[in-house]
FIKOLZA-1660 file (N, C-alpha, C; in steps of 0.1 Angstrom, whole numbers, plus 5000, padded with zeros to 4 digits):
% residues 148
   i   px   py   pz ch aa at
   1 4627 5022 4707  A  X  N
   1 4641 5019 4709  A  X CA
   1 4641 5007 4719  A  X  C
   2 4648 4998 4717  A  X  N
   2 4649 4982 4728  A  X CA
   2 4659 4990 4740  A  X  C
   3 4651 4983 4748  A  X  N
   3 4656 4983 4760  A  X CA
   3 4666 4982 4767  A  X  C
   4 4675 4977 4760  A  X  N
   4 4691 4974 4759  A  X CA
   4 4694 4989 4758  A  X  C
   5 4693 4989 4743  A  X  N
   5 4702 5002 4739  A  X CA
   5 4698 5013 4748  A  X  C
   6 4683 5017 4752  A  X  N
   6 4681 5027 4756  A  X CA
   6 4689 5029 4772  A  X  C
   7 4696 5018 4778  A  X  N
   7 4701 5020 4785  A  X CA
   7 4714 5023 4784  A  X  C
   8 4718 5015 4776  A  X  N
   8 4736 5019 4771  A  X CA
   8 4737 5033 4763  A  X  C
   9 4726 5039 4757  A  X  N
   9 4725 5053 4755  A  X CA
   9 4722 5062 4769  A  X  C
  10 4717 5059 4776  A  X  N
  10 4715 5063 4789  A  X CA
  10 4730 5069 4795  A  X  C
  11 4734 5056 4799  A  X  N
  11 4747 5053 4806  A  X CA
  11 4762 5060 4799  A  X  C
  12 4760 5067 4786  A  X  N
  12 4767 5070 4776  A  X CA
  12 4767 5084 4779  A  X  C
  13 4755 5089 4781  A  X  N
  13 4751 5104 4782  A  X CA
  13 4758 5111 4795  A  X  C
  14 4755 5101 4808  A  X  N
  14 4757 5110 4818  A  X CA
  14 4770 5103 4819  A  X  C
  15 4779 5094 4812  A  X  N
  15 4795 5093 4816  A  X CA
  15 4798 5106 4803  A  X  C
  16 4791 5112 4798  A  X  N
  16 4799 5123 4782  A  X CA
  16 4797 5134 4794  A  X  C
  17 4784 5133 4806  A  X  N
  17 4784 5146 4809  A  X CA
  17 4794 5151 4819  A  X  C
  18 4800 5144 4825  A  X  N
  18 4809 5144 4835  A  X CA
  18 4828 5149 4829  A  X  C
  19 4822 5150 4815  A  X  N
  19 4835 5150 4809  A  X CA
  19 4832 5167 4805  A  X  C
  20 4825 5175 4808  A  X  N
  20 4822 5190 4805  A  X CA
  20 4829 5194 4807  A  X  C
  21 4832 5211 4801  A  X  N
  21 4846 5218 4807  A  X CA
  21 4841 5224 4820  A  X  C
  22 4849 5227 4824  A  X  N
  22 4854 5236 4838  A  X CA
  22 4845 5256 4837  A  X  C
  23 4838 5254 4846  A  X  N
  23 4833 5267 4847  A  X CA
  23 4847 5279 4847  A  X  C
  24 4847 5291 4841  A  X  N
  24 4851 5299 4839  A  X CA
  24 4856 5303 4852  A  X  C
  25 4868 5309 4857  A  X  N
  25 4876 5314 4870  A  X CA
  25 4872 5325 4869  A  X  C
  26 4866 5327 4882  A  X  N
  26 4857 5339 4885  A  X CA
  26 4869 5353 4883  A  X  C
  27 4871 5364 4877  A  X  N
  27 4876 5378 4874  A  X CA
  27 4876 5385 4888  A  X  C
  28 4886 5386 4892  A  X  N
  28 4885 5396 4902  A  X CA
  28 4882 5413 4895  A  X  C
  29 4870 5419 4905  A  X  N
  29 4866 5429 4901  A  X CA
  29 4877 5440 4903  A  X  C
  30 4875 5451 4891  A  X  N
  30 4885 5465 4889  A  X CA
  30 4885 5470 4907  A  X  C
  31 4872 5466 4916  A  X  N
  31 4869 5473 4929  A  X CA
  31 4875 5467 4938  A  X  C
  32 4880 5456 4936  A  X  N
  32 4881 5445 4951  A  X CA
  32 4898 5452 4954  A  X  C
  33 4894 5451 4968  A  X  N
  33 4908 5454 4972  A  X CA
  33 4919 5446 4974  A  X  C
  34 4928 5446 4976  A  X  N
  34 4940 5437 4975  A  X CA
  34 4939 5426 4988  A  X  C
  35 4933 5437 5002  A  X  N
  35 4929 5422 5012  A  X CA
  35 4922 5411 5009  A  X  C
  36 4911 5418 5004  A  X  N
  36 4901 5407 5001  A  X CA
  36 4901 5399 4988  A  X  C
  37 4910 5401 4979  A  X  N
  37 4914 5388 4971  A  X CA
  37 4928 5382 4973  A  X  C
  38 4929 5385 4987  A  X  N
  38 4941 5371 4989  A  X CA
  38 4943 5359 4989  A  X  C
  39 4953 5350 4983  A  X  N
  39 4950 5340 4981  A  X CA
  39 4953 5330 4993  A  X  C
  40 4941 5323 5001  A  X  N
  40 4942 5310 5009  A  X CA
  40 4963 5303 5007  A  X  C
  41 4967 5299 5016  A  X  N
  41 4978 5289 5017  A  X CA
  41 4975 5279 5023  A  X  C
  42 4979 5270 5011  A  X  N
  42 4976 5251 5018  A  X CA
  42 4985 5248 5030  A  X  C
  43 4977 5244 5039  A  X  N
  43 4986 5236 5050  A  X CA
  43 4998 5224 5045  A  X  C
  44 5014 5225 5051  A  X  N
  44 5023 5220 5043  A  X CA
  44 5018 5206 5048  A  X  C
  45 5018 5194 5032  A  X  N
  45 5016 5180 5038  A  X CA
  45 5021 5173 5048  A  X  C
  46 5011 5164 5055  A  X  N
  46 5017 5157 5066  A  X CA
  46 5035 5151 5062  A  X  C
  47 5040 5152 5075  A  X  N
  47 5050 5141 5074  A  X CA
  47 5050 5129 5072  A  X  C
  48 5054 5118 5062  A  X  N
  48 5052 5105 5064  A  X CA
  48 5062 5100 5080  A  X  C
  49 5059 5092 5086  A  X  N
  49 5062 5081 5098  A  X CA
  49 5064 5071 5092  A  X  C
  50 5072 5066 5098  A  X  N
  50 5071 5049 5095  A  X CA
  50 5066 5041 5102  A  X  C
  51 5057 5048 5115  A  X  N
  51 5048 5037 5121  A  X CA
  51 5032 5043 5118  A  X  C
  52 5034 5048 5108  A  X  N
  52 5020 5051 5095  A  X CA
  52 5024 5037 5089  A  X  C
  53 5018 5029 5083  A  X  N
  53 5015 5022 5073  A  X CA
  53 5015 5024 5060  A  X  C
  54 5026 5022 5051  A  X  N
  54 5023 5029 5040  A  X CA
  54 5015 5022 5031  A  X  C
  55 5013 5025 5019  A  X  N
  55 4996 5026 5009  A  X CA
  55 5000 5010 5007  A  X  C
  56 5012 5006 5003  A  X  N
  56 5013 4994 4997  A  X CA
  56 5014 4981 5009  A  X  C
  57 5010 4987 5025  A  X  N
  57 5013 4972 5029  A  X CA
  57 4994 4970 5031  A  X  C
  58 4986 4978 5024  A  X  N
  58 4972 4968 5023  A  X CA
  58 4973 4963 5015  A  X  C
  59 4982 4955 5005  A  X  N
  59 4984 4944 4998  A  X CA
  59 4988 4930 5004  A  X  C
  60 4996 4935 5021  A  X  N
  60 5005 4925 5030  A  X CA
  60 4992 4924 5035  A  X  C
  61 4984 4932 5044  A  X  N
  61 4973 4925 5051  A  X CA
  61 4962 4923 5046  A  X  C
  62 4963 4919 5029  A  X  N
  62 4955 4905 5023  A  X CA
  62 4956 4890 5032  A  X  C
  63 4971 4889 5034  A  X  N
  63 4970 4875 5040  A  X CA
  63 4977 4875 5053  A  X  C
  64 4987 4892 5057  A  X  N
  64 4991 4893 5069  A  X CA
  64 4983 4897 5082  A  X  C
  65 4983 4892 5096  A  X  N
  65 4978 4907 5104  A  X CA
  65 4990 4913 5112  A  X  C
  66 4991 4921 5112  A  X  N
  66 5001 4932 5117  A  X CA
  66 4998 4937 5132  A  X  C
  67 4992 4928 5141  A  X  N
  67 4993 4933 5157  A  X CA
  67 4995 4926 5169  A  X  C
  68 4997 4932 5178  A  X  N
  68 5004 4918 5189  A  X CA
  68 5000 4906 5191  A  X  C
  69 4989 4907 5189  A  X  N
  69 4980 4891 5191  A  X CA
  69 4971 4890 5181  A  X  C
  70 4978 4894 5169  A  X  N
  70 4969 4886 5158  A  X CA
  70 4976 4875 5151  A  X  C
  71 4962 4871 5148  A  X  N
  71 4963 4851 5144  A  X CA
  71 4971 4851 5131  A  X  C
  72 4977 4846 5128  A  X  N
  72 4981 4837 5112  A  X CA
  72 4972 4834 5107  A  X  C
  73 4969 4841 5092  A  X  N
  73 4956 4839 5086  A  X CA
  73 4965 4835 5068  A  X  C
  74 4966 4833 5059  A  X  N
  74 4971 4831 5045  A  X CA
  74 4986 4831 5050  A  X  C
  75 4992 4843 5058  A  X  N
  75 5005 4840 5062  A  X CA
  75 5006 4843 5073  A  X  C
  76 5015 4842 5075  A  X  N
  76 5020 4841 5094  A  X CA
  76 5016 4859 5104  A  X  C
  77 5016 4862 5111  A  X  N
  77 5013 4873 5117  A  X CA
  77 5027 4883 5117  A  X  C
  78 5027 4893 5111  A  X  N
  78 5041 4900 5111  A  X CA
  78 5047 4909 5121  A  X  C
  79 5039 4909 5130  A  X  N
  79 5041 4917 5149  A  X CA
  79 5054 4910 5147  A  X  C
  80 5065 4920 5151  A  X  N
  80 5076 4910 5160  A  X CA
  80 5087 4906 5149  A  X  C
  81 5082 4907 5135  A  X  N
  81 5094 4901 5127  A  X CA
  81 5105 4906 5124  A  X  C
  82 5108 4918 5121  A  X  N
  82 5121 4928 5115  A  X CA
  82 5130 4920 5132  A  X  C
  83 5139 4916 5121  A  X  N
  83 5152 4915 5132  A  X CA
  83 5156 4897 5141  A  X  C
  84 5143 4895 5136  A  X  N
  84 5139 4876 5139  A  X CA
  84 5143 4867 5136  A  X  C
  85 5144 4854 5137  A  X  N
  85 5147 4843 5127  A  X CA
  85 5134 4841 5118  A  X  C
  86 5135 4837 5103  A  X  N
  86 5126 4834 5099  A  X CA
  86 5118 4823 5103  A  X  C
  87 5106 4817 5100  A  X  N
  87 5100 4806 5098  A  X CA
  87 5099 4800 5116  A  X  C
  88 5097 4812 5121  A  X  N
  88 5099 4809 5135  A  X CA
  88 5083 4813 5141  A  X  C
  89 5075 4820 5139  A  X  N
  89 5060 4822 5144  A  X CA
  89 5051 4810 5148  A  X  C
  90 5050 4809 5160  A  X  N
  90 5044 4798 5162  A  X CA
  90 5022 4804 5152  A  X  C
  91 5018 4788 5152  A  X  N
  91 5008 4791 5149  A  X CA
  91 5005 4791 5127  A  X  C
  92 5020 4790 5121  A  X  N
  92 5017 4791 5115  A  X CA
  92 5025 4775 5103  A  X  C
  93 5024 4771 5097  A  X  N
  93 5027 4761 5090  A  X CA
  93 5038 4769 5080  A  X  C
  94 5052 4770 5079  A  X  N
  94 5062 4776 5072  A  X CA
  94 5061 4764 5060  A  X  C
  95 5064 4772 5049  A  X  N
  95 5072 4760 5041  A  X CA
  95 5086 4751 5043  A  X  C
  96 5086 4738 5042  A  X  N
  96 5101 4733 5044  A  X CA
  96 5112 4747 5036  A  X  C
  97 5109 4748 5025  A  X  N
  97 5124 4757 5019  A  X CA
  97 5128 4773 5029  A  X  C
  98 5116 4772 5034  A  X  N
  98 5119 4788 5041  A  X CA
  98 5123 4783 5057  A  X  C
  99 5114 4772 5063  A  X  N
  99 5125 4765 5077  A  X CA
  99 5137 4767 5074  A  X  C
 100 5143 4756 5063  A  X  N
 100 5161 4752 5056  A  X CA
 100 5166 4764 5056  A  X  C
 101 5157 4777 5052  A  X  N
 101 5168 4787 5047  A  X CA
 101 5176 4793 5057  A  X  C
 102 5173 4795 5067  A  X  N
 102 5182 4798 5083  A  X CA
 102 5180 4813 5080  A  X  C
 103 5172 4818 5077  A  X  N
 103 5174 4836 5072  A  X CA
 103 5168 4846 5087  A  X  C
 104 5175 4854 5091  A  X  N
 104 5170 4865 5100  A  X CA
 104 5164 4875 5091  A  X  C
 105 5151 4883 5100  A  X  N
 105 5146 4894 5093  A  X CA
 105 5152 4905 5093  A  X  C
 106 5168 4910 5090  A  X  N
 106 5171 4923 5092  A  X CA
 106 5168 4927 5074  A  X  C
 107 5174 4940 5077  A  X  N
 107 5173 4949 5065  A  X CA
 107 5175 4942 5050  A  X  C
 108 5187 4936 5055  A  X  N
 108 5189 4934 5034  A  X CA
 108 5181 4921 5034  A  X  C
 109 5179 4913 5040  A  X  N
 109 5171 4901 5038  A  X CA
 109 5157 4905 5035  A  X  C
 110 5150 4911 5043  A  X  N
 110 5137 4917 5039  A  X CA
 110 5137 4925 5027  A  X  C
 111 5147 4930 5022  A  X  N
 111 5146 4936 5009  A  X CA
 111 5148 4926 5005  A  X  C
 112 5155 4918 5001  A  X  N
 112 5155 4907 4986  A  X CA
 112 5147 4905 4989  A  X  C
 113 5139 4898 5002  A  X  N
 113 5128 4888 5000  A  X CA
 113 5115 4895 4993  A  X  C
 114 5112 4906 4998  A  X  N
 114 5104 4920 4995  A  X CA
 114 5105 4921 4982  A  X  C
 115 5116 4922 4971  A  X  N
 115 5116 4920 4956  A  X CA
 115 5111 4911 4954  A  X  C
 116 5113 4902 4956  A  X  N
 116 5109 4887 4948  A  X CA
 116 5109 4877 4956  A  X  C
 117 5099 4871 4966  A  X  N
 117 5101 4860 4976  A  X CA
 117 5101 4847 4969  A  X  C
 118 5102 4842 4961  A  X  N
 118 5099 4831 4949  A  X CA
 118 5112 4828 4943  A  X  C
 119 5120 4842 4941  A  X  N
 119 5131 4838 4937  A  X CA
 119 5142 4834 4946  A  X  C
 120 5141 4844 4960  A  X  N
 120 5150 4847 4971  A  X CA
 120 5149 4830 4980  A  X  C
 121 5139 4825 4983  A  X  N
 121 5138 4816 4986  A  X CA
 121 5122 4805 4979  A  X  C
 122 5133 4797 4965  A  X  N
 122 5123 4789 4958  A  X CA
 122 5117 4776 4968  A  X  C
 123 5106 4776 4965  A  X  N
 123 5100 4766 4972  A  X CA
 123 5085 4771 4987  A  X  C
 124 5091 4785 4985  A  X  N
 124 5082 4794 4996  A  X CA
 124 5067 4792 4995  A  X  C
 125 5059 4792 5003  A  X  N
 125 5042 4796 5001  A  X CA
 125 5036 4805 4997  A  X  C
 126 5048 4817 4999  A  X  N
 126 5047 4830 5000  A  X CA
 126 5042 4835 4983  A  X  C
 127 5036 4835 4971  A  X  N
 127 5031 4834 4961  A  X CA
 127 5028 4851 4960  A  X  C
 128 5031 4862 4968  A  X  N
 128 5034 4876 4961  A  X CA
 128 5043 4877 4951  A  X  C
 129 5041 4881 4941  A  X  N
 129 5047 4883 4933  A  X CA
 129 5061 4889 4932  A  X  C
 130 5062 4905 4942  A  X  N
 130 5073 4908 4948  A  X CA
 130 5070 4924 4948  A  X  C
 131 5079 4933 4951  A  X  N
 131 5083 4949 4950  A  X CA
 131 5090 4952 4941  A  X  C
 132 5088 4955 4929  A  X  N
 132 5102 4960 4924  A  X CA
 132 5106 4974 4927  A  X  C
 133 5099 4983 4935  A  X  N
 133 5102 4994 4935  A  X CA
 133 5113 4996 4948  A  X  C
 134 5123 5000 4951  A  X  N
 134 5135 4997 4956  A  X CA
 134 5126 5010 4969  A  X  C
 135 5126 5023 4963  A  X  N
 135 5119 5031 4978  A  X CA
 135 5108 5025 4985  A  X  C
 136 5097 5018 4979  A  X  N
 136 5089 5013 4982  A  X CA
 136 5090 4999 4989  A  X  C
 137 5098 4993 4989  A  X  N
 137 5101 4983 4995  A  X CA
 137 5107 4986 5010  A  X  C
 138 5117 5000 5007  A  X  N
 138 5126 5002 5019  A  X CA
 138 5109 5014 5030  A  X  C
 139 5102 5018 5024  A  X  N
 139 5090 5023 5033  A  X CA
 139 5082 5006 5041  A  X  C
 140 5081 5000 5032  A  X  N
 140 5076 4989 5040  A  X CA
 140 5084 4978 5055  A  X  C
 141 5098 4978 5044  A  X  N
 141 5107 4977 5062  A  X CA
 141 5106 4983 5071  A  X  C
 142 5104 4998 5069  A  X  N
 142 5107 5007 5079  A  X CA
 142 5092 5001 5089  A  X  C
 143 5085 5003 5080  A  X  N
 143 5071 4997 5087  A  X CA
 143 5069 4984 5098  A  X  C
 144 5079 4976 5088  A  X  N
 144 5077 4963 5096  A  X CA
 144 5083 4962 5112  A  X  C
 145 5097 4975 5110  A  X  N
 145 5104 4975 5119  A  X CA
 145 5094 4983 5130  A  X  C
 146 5088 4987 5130  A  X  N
 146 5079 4996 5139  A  X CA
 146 5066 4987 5146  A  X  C
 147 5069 4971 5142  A  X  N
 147 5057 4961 5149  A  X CA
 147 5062 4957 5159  A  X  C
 148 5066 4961 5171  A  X  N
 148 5068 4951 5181  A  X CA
 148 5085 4951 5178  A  X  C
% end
């Protein structure tokens, strides 16, 4: 067999084996008593916070950092923004269209821009695509609002 295939046969076997069924759920015996097959209760899930980070802003600190004295790295540093004037961070080079735009970071502004920053203000640096998920956007304000 060449050496190729015998590896793509290889690599074929133990991804089929992982696909096995599920061992048989153990029978509780005619003897066991009712204490002793009681069933475990899951601890109820954490609460989410909103000065947790939610899953989608490690997409923002690709090019954001998110703490009192971090530098502007792809985009400006986001400590401090919810509630701000835009294009105001020292340290970081704004685009002209987002200076012009005169926009504060409260709630509904950060949401449009959060959907679509390309549309909300054309001419931006800002090159994320956007949020379309409307709760997922409003978890990420809350977030932002929790920096500073």
């Amino acid at each position: 067999m060449k050496p190729v295939l015998l590896v793509l046969v290889s690599a074929a076997a133990v991804s089929l084996s992982a696909c096995g069924s599920q061992p048989a759920a153990e029978q509780p015996s005619a003897t066991a008593s009712p204490v002793a097959a009681a069933t475990p209760v899951a601890p109820p899930p954490a609460a989410k916070t909103a000065s947790a980070a939610p899953a989608l802003f490690a997409q923002c600190a690709v090019c954001h950092t998110a703490t009192k004295d971090g530098k502007a790295g792809i985009g400006p540093n986001l400590w401090g923004t919810a509630g701000h004037p835009a294009a105001q961070k020292p340290g970081f080079a704004y685009s002209p269209a987002l200076k012009a735009a005169g926009l504060v970071w409260d709630d509904a502004t950060l949401d449009k821009w959060l959907q679509k920053p390309q549309a909300f203000v054309p001419g931006t640096k800002m090159v994320f695509a956007g949020v379309p998920d409307a709760a997922k956007r409003a978890e990420l304000i809350a977030y932002l609002k929790t920096l500073g």
